[in-house]
MARVO-229672 format. One line per field, with one value per residue: residue number from 1; x, y, z of N, C-alpha, C, CB in turn. Coordinates in Angstrom, 3 decimals. Glycine has a CB too. Layout:
N
num: NUM|...
n_X: X|...
n_Y: Y|...
n_Z: Z|...
ca_X: X|...
ca_Y: Y|...
ca_Z: Z|...
c_X: X|...
c_Y: Y|...
c_Z: Z|...
cb_X: X|...
cb_Y: Y|...
cb_Z: Z|...
END
This chain:
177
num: 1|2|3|4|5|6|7|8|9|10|11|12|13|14|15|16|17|18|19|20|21|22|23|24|25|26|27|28|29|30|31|32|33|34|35|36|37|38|39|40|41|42|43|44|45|46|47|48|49|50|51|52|53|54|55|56|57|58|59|60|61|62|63|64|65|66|67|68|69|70|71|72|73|74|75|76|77|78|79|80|81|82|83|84|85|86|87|88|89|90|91|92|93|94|95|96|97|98|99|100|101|102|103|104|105|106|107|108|109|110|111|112|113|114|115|116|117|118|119|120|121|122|123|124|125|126|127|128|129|130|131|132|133|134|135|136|137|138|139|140|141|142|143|144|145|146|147|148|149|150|151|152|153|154|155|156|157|158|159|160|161|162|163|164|165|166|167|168|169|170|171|172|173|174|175|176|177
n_X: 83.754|80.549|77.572|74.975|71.757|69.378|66.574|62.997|61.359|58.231|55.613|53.716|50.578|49.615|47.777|45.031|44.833|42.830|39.604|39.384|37.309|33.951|31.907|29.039|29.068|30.462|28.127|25.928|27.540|27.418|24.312|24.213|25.806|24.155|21.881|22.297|23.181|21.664|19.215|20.731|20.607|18.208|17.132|17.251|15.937|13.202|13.131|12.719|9.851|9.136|9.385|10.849|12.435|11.126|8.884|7.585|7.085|4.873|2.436|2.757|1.983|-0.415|-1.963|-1.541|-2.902|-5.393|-6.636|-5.574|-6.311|-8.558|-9.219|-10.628|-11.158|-8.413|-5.449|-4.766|-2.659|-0.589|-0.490|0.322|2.696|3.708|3.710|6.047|8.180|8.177|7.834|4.856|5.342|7.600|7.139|4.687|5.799|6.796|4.214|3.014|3.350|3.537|0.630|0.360|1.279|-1.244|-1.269|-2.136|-4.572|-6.104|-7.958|-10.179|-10.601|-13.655|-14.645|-12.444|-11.268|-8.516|-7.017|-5.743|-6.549|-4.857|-5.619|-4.752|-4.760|-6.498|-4.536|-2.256|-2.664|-3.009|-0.042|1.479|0.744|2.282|4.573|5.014|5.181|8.372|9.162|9.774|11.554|13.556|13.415|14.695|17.109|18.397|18.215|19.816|22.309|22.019|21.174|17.560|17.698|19.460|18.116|15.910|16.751|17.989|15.931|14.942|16.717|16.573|13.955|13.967|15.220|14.319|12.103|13.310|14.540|11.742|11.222|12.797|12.888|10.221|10.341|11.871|11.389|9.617|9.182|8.427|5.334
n_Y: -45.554|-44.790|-45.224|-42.623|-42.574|-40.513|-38.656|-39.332|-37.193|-36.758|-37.400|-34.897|-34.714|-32.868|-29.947|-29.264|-26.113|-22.994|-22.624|-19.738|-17.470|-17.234|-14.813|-16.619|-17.436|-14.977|-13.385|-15.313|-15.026|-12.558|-12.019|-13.395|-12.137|-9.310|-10.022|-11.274|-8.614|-6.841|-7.964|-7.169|-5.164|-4.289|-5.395|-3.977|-2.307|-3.539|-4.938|-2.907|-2.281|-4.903|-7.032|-10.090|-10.348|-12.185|-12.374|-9.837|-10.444|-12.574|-11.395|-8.940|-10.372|-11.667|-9.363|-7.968|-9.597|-9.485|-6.716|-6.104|-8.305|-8.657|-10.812|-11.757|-13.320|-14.703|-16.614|-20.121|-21.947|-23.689|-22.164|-19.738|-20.493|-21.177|-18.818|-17.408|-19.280|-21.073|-24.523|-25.302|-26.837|-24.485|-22.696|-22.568|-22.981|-19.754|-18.821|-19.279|-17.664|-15.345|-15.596|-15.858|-13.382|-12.022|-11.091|-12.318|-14.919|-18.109|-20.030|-23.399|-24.421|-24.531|-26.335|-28.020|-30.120|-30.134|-28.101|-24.905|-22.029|-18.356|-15.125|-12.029|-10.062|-7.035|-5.434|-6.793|-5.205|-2.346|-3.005|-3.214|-1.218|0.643|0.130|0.715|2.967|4.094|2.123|2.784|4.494|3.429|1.365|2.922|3.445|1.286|0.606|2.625|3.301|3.058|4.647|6.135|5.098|2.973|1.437|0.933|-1.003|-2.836|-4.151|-5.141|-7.555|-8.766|-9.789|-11.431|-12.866|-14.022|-15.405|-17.185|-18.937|-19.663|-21.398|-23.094|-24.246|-24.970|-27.292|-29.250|-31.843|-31.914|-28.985|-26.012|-24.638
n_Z: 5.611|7.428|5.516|5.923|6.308|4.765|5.545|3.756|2.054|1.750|-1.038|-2.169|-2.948|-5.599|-5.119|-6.689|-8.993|-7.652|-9.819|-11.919|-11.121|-13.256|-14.984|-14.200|-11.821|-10.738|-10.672|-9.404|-6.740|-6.228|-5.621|-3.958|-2.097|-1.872|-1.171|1.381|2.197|2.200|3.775|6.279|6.476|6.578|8.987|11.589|10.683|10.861|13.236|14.890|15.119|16.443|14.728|12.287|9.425|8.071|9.482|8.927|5.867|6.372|7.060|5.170|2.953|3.446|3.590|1.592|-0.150|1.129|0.584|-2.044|-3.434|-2.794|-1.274|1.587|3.243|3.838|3.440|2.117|4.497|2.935|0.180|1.361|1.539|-1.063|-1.724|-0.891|-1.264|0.624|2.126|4.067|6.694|7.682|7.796|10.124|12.618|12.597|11.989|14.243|15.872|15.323|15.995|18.300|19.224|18.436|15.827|13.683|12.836|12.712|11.454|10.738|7.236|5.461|3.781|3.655|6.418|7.036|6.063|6.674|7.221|7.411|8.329|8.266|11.547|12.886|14.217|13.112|10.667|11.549|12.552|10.102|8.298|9.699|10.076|7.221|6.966|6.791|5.546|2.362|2.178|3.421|1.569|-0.451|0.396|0.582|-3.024|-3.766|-4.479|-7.429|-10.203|-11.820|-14.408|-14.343|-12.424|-13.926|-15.974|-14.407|-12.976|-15.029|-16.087|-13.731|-13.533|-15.871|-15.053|-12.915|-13.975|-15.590|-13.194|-12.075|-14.173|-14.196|-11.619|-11.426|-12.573|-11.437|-9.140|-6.326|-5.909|-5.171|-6.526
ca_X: 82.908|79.255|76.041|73.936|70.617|68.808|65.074|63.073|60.308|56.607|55.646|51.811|49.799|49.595|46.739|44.484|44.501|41.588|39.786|38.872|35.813|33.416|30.669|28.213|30.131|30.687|26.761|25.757|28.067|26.858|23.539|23.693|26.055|23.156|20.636|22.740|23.605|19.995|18.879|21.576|20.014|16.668|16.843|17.438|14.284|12.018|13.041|11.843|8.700|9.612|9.172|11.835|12.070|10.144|7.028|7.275|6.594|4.313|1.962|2.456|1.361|-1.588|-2.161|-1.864|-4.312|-6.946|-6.535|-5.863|-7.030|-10.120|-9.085|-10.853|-10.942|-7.384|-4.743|-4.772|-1.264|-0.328|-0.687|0.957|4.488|3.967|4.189|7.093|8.673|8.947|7.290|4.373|6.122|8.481|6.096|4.331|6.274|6.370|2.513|2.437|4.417|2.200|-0.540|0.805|1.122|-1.921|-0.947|-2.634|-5.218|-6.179|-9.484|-10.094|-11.110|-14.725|-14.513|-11.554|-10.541|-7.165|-6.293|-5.697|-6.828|-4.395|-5.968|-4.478|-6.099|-6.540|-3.722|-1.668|-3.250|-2.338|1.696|1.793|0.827|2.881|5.814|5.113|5.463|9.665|9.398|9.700|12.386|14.437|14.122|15.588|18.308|18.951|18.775|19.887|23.585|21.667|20.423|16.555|18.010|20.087|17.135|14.697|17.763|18.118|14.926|14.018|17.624|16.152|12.838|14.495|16.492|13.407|11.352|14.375|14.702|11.119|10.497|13.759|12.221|8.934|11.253|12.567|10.550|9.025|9.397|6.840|4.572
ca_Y: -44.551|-45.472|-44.213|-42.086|-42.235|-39.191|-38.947|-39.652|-36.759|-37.609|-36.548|-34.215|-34.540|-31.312|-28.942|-27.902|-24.977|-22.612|-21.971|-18.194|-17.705|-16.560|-14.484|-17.148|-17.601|-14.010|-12.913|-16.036|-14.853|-10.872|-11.690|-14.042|-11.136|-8.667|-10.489|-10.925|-7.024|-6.431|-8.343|-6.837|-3.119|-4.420|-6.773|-3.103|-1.453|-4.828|-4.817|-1.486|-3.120|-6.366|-7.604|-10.322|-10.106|-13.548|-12.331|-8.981|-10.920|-13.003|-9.804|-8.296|-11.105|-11.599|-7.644|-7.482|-11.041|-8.980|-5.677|-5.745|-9.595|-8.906|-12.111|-11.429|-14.903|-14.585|-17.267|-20.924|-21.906|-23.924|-20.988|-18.645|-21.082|-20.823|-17.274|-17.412|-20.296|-22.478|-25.634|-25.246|-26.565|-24.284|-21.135|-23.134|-21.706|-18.337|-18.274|-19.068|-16.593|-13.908|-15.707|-15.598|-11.686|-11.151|-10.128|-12.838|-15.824|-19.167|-21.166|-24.243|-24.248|-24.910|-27.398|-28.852|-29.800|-30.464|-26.996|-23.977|-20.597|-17.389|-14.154|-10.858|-9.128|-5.407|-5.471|-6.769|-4.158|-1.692|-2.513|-3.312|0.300|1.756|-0.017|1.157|4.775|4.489|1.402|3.419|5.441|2.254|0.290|3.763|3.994|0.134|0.838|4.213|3.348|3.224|6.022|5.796|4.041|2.018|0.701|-0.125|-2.134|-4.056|-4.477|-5.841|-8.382|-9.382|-10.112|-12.110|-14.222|-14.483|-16.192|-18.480|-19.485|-19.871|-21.923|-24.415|-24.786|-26.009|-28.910|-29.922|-32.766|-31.215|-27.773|-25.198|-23.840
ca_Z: 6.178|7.365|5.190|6.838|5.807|4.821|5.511|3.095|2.199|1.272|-1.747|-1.913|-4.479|-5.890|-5.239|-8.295|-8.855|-7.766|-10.910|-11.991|-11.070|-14.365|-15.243|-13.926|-10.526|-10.056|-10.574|-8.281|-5.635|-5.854|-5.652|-2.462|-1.267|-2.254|-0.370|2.900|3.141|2.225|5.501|6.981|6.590|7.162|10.121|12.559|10.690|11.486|14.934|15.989|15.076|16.930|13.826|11.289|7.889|7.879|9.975|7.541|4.917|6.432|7.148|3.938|1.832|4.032|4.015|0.002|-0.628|1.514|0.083|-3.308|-4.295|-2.152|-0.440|3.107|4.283|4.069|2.858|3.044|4.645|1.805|-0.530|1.934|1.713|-2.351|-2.012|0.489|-1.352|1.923|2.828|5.214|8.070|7.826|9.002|11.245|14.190|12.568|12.170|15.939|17.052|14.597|15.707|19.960|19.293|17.982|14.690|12.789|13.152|11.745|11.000|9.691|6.083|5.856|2.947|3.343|7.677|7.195|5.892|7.776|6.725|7.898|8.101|9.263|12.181|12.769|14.880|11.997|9.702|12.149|12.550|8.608|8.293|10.639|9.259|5.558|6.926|6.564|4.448|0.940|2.682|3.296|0.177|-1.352|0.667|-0.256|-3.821|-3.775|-5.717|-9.035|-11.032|-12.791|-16.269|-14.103|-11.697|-14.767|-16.209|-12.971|-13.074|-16.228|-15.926|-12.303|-14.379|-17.026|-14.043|-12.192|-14.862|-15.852|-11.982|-12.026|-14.944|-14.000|-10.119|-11.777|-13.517|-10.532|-8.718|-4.844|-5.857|-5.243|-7.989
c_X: 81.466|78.389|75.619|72.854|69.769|66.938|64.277|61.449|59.392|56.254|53.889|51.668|49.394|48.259|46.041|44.425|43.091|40.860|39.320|37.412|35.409|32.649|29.518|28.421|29.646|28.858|26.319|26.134|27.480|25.433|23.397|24.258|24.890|22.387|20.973|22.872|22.330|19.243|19.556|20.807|18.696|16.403|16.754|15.864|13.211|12.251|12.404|10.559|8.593|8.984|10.783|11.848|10.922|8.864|6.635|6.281|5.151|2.777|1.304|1.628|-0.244|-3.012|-2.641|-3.121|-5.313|-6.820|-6.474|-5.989|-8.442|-10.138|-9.195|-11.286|-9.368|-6.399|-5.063|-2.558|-0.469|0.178|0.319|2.674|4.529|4.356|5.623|7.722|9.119|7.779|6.272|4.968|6.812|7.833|5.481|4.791|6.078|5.006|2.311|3.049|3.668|1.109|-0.821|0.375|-0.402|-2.440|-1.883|-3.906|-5.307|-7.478|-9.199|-10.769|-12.337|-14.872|-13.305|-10.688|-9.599|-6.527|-6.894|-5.726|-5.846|-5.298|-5.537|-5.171|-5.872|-5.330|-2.485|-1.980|-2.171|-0.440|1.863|2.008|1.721|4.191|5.967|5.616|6.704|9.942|9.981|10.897|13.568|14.774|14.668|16.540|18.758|19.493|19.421|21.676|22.983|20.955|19.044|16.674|18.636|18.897|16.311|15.740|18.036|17.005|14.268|14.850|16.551|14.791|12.353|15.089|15.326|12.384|11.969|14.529|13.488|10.424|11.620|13.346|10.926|9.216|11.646|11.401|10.823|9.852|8.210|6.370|3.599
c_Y: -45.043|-44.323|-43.843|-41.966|-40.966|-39.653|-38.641|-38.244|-37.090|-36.548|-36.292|-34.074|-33.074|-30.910|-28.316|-26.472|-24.464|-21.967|-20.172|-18.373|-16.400|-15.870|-14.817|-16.919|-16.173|-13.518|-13.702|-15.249|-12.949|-10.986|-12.221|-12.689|-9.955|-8.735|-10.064|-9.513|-6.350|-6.593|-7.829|-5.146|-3.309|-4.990|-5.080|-2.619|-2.555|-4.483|-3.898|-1.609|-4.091|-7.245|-8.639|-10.332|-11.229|-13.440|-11.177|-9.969|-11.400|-11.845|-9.090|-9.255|-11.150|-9.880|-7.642|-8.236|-10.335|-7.571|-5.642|-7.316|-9.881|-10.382|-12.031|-12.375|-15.465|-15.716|-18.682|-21.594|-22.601|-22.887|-19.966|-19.624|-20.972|-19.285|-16.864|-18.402|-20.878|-23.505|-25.009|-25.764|-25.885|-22.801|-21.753|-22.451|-20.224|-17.727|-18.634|-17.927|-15.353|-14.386|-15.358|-13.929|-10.755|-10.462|-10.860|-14.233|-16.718|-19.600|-22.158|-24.412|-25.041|-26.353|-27.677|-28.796|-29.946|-29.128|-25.903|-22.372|-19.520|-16.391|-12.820|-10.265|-7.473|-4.955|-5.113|-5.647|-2.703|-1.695|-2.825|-1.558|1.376|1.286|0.219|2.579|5.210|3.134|1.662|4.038|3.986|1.306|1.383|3.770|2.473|0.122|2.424|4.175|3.381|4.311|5.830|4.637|2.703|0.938|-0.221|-1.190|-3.177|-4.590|-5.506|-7.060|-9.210|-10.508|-11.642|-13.551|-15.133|-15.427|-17.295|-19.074|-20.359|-21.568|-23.394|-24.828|-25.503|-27.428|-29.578|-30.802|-31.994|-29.555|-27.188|-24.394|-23.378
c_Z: 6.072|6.434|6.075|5.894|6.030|4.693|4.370|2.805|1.225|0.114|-1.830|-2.668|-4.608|-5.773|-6.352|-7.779|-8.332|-9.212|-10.785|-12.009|-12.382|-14.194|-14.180|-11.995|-9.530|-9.630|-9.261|-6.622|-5.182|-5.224|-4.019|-1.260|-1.183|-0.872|1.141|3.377|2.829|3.771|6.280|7.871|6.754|8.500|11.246|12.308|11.639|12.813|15.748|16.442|15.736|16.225|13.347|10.337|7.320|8.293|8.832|6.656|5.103|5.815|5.883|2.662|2.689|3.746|2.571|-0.521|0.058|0.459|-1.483|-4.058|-3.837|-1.089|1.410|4.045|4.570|3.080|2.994|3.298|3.722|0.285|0.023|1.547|0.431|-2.622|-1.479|-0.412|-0.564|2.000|3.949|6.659|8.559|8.731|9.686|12.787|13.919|12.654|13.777|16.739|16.877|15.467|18.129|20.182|18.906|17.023|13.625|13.285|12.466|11.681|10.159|8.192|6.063|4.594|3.065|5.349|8.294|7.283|6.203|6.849|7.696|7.402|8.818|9.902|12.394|13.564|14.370|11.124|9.905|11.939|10.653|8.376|8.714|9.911|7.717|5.421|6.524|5.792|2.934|1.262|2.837|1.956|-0.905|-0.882|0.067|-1.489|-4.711|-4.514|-6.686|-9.034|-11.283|-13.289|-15.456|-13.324|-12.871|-15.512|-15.299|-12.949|-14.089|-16.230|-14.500|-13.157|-15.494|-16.280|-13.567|-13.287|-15.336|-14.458|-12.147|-12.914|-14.753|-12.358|-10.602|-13.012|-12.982|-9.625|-7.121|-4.769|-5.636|-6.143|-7.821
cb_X: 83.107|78.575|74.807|74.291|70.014|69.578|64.453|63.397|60.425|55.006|56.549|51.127|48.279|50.132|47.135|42.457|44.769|41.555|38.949|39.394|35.041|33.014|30.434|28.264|32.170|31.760|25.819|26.670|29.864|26.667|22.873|24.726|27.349|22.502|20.356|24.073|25.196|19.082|19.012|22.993|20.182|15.844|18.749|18.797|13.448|12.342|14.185|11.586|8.451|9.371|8.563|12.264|13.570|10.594|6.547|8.876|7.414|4.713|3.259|3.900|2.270|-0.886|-0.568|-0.520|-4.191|-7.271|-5.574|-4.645|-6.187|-11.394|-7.511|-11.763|-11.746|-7.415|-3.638|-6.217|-0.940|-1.345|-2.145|0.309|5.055|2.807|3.137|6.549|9.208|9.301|8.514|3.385|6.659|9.351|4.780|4.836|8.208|6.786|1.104|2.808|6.388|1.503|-0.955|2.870|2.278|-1.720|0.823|-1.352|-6.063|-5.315|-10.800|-10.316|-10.201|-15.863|-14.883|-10.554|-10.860|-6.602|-5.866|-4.123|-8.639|-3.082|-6.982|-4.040|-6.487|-8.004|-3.801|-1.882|-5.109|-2.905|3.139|0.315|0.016|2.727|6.191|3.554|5.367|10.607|8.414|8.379|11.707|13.906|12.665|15.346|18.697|18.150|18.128|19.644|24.639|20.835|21.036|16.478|19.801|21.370|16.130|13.507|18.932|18.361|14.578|13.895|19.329|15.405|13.011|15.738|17.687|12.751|10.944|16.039|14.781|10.986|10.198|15.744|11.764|7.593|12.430|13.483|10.975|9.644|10.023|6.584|4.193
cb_Y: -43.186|-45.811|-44.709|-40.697|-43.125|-38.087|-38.295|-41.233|-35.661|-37.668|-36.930|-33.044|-35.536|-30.873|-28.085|-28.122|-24.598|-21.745|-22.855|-17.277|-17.388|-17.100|-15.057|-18.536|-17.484|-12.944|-13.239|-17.285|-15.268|-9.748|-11.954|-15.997|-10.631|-9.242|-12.239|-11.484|-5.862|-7.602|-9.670|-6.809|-1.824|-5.296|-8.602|-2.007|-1.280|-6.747|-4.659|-0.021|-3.516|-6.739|-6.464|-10.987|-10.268|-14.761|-11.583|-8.604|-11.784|-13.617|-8.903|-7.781|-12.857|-11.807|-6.384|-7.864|-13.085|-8.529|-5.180|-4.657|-11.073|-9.209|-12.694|-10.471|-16.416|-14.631|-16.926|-22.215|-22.326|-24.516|-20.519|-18.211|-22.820|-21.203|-16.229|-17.934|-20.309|-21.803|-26.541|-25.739|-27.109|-24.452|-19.897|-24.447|-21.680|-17.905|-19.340|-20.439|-16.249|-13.972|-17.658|-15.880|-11.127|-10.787|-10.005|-13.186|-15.579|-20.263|-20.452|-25.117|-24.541|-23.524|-27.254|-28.157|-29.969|-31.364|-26.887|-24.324|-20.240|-17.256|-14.413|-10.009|-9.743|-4.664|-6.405|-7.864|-3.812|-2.064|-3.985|-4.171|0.603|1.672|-1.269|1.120|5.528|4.901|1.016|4.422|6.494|1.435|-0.913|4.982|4.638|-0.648|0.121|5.115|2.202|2.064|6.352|6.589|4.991|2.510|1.802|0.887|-1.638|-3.528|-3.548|-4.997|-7.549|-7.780|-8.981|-11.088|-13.461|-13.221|-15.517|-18.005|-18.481|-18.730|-21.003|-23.974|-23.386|-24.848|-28.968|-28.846|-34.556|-32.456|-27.337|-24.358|-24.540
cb_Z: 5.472|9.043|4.609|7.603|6.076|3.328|6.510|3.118|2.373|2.805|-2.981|-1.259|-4.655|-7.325|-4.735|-9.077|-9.893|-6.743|-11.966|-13.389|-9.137|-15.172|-16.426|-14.768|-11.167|-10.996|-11.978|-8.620|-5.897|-7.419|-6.820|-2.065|-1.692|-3.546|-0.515|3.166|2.498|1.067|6.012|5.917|4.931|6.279|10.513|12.392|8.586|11.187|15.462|15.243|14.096|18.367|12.908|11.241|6.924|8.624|12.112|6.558|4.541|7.561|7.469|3.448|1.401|5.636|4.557|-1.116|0.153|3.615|0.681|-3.910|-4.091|-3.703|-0.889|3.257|3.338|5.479|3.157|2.397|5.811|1.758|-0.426|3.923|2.377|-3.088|-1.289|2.361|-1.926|4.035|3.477|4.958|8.389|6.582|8.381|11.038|14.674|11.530|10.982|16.928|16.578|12.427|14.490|20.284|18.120|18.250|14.232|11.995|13.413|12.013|10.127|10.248|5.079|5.895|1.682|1.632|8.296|6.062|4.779|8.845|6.911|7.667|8.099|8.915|13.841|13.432|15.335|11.448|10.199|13.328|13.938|7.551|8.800|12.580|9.444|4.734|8.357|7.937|4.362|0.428|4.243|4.204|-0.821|-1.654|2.351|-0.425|-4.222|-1.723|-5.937|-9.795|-12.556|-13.776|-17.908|-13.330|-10.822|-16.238|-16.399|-11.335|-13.058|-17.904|-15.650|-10.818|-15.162|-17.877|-12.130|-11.416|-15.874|-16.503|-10.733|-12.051|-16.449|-14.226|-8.877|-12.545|-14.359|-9.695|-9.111|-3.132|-6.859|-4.276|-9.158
END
């Protein structure tokens, strides 16, 4: 009687396991989730404004450095991406687009004619304002699952993160400080 040969199957290196994700893991992963459903519930408010959360900002930092740092020559763009933690190139388009609308302006810095002064104009002033009116009303409904006790606890943890982020980004070589 002839053999028949039986085919011969391949053998697969086994799959690690996935591990359990920890503590560290899980926080990481809440917070990026956090963030995203944060933008999520903000990106509709901005718009009404035909605003993004990125010109917001812009705006507001501009808005606060005049207002309550007295800073009425405004930012220089350098400065504005430290506050923002991005790279100046990276607003570059966004300050033209503020700056297309109206909302904001530039000059060149009188001692120094490389670097570019932002300053919000009345324009800006104007929609900052107008968008602060349901601003307060939104970042409650955001954090509006916690109680009081629970907020200043988030708060003071956030605090604690943020200063440990802070102080390991200024360890890292082309970080912003």
């Amino acid at each position: 009687m002839p053999t028949v040969a039986t085919p011969q199957r391949a053998v697969l290196p086994a799959t690690p396991p996935i591990p359990r994700r920890g503590p560290p893991e899980l926080a990481f992963g809440g917070v990026v989730r956090a963030y995203g459903l944060i933008q999520r519930i903000m990106r509709p408010y901005f718009l009404q404004y035909g605003l993004n959360s990125s010109q917001w900002a812009v705006l507001r930092h501009l808005l606060r450095a005049e207002a309550e740092e007295g800073r009425v020559d405004g930012l220089r763009l350098v400065e504005l991406g430290q506050r923002l933690l991005v790279q100046p190139p990276s607003i570059t388009t966004l300050v033209r687009r503020l700056e297309k609308a109206g909302l904001v302006r530039h000059a060149v810095t009188p001692n120094d004619r490389r670097s570019i002064q932002l300053r919000i104009t009345e324009p800006g002033r104007k929609l900052v304002q107008r968008v602060l009116l349901g601003h307060k009303e939104q970042v409650r409904r955001i954090v509006g699952g916690l109680d009081d006790r629970e907020l200043e606890v988030f708060c003071q943890l956030l605090e604690r993160l943020n200063t440990h982020l802070a102080t390991t980004a200024a360890q890292l070589p082309d970080t912003l400080n």
